[in-house]
C-alpha positions in Angstrom: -1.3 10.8 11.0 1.6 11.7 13.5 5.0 10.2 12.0 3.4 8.8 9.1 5.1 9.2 5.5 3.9 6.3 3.5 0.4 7.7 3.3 1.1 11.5 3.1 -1.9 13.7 1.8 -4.3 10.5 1.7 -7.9 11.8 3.2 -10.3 11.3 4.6 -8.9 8.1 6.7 -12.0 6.1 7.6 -13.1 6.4 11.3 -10.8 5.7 14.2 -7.6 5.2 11.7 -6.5 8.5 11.2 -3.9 8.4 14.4 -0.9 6.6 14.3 -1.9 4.1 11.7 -3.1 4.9 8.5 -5.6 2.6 7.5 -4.9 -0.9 4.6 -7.6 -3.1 3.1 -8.1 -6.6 4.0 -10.6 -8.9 2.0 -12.9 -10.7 4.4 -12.7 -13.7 2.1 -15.8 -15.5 3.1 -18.0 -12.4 2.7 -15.9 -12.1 -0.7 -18.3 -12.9 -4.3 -15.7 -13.3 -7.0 -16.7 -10.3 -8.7 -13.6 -9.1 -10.0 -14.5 -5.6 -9.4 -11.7 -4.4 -7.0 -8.8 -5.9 -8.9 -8.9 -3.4 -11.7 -9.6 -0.4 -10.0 -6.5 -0.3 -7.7 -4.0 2.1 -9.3 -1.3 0.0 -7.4 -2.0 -3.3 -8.3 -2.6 -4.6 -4.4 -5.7 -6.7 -5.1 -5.2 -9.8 -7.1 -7.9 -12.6 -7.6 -6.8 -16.1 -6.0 -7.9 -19.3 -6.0 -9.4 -20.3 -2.9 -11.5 -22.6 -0.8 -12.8 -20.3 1.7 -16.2 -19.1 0.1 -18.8 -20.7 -2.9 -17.2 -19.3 -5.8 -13.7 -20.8 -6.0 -11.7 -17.2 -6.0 -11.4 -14.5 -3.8 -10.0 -11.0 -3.8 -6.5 -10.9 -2.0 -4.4 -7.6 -0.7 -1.0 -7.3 -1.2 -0.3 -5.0 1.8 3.2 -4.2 0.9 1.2 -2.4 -2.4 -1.9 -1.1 -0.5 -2.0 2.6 0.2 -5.2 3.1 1.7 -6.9 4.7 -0.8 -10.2 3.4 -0.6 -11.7 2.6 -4.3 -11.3 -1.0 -4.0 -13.2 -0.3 -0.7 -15.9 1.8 -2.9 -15.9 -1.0 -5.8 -16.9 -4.0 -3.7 -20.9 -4.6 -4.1 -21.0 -6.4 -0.7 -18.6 -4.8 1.6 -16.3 -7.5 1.8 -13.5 -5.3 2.1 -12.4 -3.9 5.5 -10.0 -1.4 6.3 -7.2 -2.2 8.9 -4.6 -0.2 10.8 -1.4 -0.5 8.9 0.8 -1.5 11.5 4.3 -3.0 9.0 7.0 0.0 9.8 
């Protein structure tokens, strides 16, 4: 986590994101169900619910990066794994 202050004291950093990039979410949003269970678990409100027509159900799960720390409930919430982690690149 060399040089990395946003995400301070955030572990365990899921495989392979622990270097110079801590890790975000991203909502695969076909993979996504609707299921509204990520959206209220995130203490820092980066998951809304969308309107969309990129799966069956009409809505998907969206990350606001800028509010994503990489904690990793919404992560733990999702019942089909349709959120993935990322490196967090944004200075």
């Amino acid at each position: 986590m060399s040089g990395n202050k946003r995400y301070k004291g955030l572990t365990p950093f899921p495989p392979d994101l622990g270097g110079a990039y801590a890790p975000i979410a991203i909502v695969a949003q076909e993979e996504c169900i609707a299921c509204d269970r990520c959206v209220p678990v995130c203490f820092f409100d980066a998951l809304v619910m969308e309107q969309t027509g990129k799966n069956t159900f009409g809505q998907t799960a969206i990350v606001v990066a800028n509010n994503c720390t990489g904690c990793g409930l919404c992560f733990e919430a999702c019942p089909v794994d349709a959120i993935k982690w990322i490196a967090d690149t944004t200075p």
